[in-house]
C-alpha positions as CSV (number, residue, x, y, z in Angstrom):
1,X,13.7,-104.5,-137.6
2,X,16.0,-102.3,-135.1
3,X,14.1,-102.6,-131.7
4,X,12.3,-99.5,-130.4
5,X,12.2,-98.3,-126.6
6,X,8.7,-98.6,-125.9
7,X,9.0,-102.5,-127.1
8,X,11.7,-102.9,-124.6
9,X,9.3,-101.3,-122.5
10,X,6.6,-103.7,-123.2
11,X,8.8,-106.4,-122.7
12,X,9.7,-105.4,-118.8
13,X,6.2,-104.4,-118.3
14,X,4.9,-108.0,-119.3
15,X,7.3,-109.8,-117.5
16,X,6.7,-107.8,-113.9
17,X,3.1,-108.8,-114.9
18,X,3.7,-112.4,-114.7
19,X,6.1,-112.5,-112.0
20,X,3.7,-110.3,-109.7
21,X,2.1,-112.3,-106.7
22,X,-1.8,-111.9,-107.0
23,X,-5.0,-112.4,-104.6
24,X,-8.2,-110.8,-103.9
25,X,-7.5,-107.6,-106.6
26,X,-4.3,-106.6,-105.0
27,X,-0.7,-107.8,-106.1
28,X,3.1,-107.3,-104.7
29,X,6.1,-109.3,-105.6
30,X,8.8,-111.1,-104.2
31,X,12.6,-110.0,-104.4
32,X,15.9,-110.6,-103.8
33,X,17.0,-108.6,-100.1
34,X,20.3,-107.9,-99.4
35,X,21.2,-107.9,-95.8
36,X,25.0,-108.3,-93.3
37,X,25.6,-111.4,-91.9
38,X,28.8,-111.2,-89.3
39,X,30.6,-108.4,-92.1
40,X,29.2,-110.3,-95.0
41,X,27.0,-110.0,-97.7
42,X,23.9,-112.5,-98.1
43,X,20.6,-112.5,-100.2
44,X,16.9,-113.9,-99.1
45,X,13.9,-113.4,-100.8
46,X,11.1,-110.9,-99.3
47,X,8.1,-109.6,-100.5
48,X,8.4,-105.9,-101.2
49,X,7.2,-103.1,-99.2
50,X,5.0,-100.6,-100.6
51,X,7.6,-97.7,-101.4
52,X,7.7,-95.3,-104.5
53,X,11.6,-96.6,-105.0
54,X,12.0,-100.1,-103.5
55,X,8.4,-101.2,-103.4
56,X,5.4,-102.1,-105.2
57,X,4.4,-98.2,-105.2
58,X,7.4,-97.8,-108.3
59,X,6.1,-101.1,-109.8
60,X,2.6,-100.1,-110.1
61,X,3.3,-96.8,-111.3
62,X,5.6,-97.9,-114.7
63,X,2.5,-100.5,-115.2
64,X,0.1,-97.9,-114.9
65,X,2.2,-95.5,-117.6
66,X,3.2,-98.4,-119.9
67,X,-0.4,-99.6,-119.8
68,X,-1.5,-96.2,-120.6
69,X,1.3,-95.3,-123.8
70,X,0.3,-98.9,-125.3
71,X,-3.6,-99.3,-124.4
72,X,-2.8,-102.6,-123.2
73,X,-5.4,-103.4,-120.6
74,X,-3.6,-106.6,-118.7
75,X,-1.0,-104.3,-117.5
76,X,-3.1,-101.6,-116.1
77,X,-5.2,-104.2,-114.5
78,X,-1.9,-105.6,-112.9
79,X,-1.3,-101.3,-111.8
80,X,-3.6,-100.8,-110.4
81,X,-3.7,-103.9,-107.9
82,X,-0.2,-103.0,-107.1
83,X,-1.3,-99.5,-106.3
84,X,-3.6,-101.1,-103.8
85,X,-1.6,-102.8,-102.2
86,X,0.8,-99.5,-101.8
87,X,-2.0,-97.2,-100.9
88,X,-2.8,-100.5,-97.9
89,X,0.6,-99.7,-96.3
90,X,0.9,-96.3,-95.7
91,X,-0.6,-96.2,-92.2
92,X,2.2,-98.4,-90.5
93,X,5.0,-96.0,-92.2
94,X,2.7,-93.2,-90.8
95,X,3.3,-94.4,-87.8
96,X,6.9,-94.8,-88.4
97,X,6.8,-91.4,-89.4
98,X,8.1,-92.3,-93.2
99,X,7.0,-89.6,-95.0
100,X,9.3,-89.4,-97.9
101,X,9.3,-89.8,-101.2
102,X,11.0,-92.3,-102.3
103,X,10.7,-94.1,-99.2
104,X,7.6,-93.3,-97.7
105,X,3.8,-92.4,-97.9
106,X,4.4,-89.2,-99.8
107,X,6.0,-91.2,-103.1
108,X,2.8,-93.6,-102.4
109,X,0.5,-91.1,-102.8
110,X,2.0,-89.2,-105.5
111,X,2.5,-92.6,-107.8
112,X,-1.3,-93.7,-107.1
113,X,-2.4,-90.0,-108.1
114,X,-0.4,-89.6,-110.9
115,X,-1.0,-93.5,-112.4
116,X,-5.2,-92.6,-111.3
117,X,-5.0,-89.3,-113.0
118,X,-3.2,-90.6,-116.4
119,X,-5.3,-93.4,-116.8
120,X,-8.7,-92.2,-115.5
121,X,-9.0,-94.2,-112.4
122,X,-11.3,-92.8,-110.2
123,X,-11.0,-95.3,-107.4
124,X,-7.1,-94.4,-107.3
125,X,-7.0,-90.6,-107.3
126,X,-10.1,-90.8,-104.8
127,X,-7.7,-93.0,-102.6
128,X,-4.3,-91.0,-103.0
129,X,-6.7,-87.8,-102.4
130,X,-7.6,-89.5,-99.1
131,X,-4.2,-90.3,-97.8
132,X,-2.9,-87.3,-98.4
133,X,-5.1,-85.8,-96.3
134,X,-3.9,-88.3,-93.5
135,X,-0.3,-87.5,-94.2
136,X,-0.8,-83.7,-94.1
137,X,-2.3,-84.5,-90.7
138,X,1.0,-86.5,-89.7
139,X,3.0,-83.9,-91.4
140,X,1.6,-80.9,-88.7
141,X,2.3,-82.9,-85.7
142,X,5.7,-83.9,-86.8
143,X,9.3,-82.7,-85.3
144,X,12.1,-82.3,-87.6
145,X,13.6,-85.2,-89.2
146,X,16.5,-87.0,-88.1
147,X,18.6,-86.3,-90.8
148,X,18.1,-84.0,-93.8
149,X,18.6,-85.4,-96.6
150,X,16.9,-86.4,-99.8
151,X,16.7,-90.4,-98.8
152,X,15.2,-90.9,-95.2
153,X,14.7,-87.3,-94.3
154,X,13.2,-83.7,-94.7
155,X,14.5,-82.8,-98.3
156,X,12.5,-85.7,-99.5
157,X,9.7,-85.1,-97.7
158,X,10.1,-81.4,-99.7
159,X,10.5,-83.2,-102.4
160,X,6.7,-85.2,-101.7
161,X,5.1,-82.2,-100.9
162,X,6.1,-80.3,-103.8
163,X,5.5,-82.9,-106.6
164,X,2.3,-83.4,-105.2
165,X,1.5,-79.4,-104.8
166,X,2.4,-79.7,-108.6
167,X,-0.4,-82.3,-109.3
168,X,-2.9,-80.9,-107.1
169,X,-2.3,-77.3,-107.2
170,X,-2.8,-77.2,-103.1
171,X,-1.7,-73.8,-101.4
172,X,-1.6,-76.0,-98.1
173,X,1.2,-78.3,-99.7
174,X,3.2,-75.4,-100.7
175,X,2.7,-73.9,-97.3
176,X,4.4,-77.1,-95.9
177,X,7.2,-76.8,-98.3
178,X,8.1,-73.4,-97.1
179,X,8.6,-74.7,-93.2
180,X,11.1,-77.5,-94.7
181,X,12.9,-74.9,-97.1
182,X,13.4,-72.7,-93.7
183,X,15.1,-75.5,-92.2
184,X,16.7,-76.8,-95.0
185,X,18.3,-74.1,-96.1
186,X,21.1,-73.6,-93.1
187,X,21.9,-76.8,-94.2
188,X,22.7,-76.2,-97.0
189,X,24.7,-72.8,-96.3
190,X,26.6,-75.3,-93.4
191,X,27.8,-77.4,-96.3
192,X,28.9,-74.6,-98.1
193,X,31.1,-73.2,-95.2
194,X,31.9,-76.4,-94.3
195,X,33.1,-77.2,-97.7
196,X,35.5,-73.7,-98.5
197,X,36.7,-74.3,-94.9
198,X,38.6,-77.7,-95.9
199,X,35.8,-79.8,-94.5
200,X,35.9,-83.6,-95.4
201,X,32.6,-84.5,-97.6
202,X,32.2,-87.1,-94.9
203,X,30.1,-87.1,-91.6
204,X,31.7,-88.7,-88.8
205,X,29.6,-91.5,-89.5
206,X,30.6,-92.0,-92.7
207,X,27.9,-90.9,-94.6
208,X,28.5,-88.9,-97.9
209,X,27.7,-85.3,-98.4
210,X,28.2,-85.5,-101.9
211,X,25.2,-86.8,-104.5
212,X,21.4,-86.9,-104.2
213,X,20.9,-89.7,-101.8
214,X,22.8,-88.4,-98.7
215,X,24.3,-85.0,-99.9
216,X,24.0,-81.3,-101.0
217,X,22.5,-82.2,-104.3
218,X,19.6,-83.6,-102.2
219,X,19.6,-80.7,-100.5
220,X,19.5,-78.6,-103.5
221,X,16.9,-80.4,-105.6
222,X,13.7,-79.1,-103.2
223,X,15.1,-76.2,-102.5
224,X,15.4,-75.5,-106.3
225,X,12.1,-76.7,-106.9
226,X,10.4,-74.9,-104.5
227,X,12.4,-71.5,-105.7
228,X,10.8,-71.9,-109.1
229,X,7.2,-72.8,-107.9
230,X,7.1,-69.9,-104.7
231,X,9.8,-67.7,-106.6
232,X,11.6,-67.6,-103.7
233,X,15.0,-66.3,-103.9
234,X,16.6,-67.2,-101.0
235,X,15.6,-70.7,-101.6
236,X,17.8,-70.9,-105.1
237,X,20.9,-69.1,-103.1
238,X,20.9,-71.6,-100.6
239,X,20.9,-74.4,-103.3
240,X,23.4,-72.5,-105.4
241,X,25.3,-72.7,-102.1
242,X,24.9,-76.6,-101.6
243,X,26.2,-76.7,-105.1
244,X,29.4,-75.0,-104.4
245,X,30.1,-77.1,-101.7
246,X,29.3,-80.1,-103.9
247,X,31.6,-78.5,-106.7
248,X,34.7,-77.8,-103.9
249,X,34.6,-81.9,-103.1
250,X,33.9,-83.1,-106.4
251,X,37.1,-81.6,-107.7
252,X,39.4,-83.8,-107.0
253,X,40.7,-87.5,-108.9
254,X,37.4,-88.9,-107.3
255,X,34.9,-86.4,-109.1
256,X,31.5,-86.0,-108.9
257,X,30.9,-89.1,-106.3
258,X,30.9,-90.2,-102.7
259,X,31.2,-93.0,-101.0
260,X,28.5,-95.7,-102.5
261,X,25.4,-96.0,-100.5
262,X,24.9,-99.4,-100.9
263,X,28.1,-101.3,-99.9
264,X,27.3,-104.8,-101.3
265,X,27.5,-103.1,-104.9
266,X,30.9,-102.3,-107.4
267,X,32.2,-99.5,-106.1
268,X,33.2,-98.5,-110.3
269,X,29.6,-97.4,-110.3
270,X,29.7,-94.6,-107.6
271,X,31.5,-92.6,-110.2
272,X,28.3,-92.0,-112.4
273,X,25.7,-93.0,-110.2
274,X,21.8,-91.3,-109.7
275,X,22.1,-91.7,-105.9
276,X,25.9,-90.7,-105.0
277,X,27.4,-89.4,-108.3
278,X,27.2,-87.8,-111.6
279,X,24.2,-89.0,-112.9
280,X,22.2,-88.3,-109.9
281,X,24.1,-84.3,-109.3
282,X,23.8,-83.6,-113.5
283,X,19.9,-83.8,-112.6
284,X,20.2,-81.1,-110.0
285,X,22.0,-79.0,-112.1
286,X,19.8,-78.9,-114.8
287,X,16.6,-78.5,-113.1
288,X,18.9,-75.3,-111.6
289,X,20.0,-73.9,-115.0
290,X,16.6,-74.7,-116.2
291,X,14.9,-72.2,-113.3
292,X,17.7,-69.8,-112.8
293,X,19.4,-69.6,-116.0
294,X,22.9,-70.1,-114.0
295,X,25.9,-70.6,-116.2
296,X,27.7,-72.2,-113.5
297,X,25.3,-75.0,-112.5
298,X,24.8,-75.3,-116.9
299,X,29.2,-75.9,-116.7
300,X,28.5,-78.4,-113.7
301,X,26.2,-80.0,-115.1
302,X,28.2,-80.4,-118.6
303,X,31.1,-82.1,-116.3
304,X,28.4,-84.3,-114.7
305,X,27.6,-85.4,-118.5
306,X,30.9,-86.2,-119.6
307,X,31.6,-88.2,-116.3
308,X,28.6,-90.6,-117.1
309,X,29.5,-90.5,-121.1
310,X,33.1,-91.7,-119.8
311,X,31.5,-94.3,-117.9
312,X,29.5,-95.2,-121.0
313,X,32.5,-95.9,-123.1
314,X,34.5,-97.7,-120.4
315,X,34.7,-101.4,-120.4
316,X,33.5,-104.0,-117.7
317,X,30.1,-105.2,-116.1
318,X,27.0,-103.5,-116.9
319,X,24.4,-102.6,-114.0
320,X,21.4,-101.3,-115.2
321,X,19.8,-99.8,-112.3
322,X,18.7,-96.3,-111.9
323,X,20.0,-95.8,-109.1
324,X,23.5,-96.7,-110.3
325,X,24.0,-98.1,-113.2
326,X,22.6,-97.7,-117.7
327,X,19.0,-96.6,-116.9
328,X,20.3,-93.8,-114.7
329,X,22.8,-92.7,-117.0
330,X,20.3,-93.1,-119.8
331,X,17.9,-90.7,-118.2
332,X,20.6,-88.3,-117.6
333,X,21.1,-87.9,-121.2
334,X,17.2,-87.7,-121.9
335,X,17.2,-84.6,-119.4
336,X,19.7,-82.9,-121.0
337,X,18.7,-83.5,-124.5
338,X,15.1,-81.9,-124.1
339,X,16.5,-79.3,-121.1
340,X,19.6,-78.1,-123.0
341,X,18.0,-78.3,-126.8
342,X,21.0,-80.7,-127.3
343,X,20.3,-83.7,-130.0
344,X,23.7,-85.0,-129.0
345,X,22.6,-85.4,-125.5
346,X,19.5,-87.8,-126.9
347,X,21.4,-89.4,-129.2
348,X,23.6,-90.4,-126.2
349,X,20.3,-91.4,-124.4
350,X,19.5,-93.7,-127.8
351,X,22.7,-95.0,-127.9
352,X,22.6,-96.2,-123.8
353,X,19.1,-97.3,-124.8
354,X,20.4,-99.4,-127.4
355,X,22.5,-101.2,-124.7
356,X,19.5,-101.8,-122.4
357,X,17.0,-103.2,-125.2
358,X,20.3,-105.6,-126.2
359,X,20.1,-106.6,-122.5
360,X,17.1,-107.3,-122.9
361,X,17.2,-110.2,-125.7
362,X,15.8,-113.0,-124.9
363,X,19.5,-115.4,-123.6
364,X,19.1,-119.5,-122.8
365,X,15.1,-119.6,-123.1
366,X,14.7,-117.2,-120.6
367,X,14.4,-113.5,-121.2
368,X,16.3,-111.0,-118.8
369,X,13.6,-109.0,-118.4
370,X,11.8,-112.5,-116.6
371,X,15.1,-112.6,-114.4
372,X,15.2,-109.4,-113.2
373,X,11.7,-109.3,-112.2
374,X,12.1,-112.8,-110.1
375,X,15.0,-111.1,-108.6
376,X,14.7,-106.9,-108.3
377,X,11.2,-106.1,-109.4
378,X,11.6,-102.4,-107.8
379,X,12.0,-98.8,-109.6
380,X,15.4,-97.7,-108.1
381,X,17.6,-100.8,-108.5
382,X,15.4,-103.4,-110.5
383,X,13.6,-104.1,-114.0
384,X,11.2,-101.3,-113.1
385,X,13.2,-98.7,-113.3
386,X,14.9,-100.2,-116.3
387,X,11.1,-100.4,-118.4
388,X,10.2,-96.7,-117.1
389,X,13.4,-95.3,-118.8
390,X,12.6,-96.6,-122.0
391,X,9.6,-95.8,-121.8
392,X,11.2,-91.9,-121.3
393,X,13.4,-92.3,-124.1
394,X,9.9,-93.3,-126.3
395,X,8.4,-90.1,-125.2
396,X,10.8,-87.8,-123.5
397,X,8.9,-84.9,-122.1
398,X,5.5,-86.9,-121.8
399,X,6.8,-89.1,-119.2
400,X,8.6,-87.7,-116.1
401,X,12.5,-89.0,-114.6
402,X,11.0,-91.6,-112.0
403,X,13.4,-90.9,-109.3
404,X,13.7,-87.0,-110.4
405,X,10.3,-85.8,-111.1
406,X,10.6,-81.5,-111.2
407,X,13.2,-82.1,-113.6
408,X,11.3,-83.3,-116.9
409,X,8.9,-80.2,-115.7
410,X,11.1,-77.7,-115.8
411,X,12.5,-79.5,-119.5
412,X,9.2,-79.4,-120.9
């Protein structure tokens, strides 16, 4: 029997179950952490934060979905202890004035809210309801963020606010996103100018403006989003803007990618990755064709496409991260298939699956699926991520991108 997705799925979500860390009804995990060591690379294991992306906020999240596709109670029980323990730690990243959403109390909220409201779980949407209300309290006393952009600053705080506006339907949430579209959108039009003035896509620090992580894709996700839900116009020409700046850098032998974001990692995978490359600015593009009907973000996002389908077919070692390696390239593919009408696009998406669930086979008495839960439990880089992609490809406009979530919206 050929495998299907959601057994794949199954498969991860059983084996985050068993390596999850559990006491007193809440649960986390322990992970491998990469940190510098006099210029070098080393690894310890830590317990995880509570983040959407790197934490137990992402793990509890796929549990809760998986649990809810396949009715299978141990895994929801597992959910909804990590979601605990993620809703526990958003007061000290209050206070560090994390507010983001993948790496901060916004993507807490929004995963507790989501998993509670999917599943029927009072006690969850009751709590995310709650800290919301302490986050919009830390949102009105708060200053600009230090930087922008879509990791660690004000687009993905946007990008919080708005995905939760979307669940909740608060005009106060909205309201929010309008103050960060204000100040986001100069950005954006900086890039731009910066860009068709033969700017470098570098700061001075050496951080990329190219990609969703760190550059104008970031930028224009949020803003595009909140276009579509305010129908703001200005807020789609400031990301169409942040786009052409994008398409000015990404045109030359180095396409569609910046500099990596995460320097311990193969630098091949930049290329076609979801935080600094194609995978990651495809996304953007069709959530903008998707709102605005724009031909020229549907021809960017085509390129974006066949820079991660040129990555499929090449050769060599196989990360299977979202952030950067099969899983975000996989979801890619679901995006466009159900965005575009394209049954190429999900046939791609099958075919990239195929590779994952082969991953996936049990190897030398111990399944993959075991290792990379001992190692990288999390949703961005780990087996996470991998179970809530196949899970996607099972049901692609039920379940939403888990790094990119207007875009299977605006698909369905």
């Amino acid at each position: 029997m050929v495998p299907r997705p959601i057994d794949g799925a199954v498969r991860v979500g059983h084996a985050l179950a068993s390596a999850a860390v559990r006491h007193g009804g809440r649960c986390t995990w322990i992970g491998d952490e990469t940190f510098s060591v006099d210029g070098a690379w080393r690894v310890r294991a830590a317990a995880l934060g509570p983040e959407l992306a790197s934490g137990v906020a992402g793990i509890g999240w796929f549990l809760a979905r998986i649990a809810r596709a396949t009715g299978t109670g141990a895994l929801g029980v597992v959910a909804v202890e990590a979601l605990r323990t993620a809703l526990d730690g958003i007061d000290p990243l209050l206070a560090d004035g994390r507010l983001g959403f993948h790496d901060g109390a916004l993507g807490i909220v929004w995963a507790a809210l989501d998993a509670g409201l999917t599943s029927g779980v009072d006690e969850l949407v009751e709590r995310a309801l709650g800290s919301l209300e302490c986050v919009e309290q830390a949102l009105a006393g708060r200053g600009p963020a230090a930087t922008p952009t879509l990791l660690r600053g004000d687009a993905g705080v946007m990008t919080g606010l708005l995905a939760l506006a979307d669940l909740t339907g608060k005009p106060s949430l909205l309201a929010a996103a309008a103050r960060l579209a204000a100040d986001l959108a100069p950005v954006a039009c900086a890039l731009d100018e910066r860009a068709l003035g033969g700017g470098s896509p570098w700061s001075a620090s050496g951080e990329s403006f190219v990609g969703l992580a760190q550059g104008a894709s970031g930028l224009a996700l949020p803003l595009i989003a909140f276009g579509r839900m305010a129908g703001d116009q200005g807020a789609f020409t400031a990301a169409a803007r942040a786009a052409r700046a994008e398409r000015v850098w990404c045109a030359g032998p180095a396409a569609w990618s910046g500099p990596t974001i995460h320097p311990w990692q193969e630098p091949a995978f930049a290329a076609s990755s979801w935080c600094g490359g194609a995978a990651g600015i495809g996304q953007a593009r069709l959530l903008a064709h998707r709102a605005t009907g724009d031909l020229q973000a549907l021809a960017d996002a085509s390129a974006a496409i066949e820079a991660v389908r040129a990555a499929v077919a090449a050769r060599g070692p196989r990360d299977v991260s979202l952030c950067h390696g099969l899983s975000g390239w996989l979801d890619l593919f679901v995006t466009a298939g159900v965005a575009l009408g394209e049954p190429t696009h999900l046939d791609a998406a099958g075919s990239v699956g195929a590779q994952l669930l082969a991953l996936i086979d049990p190897v030398d008495g111990a399944s993959p699926p075991r290792r990379l839960a001992d190692t990288n439990p999390s949703l961005q880089l780990g087996a996470a991520g991998v179970g809530a992609v196949l899970l996607r490809l099972d049901d692609p406009v039920g379940v939403p991108s888990p790094l990119t979530p207007f875009v299977a919206d605006a698909a369905a």
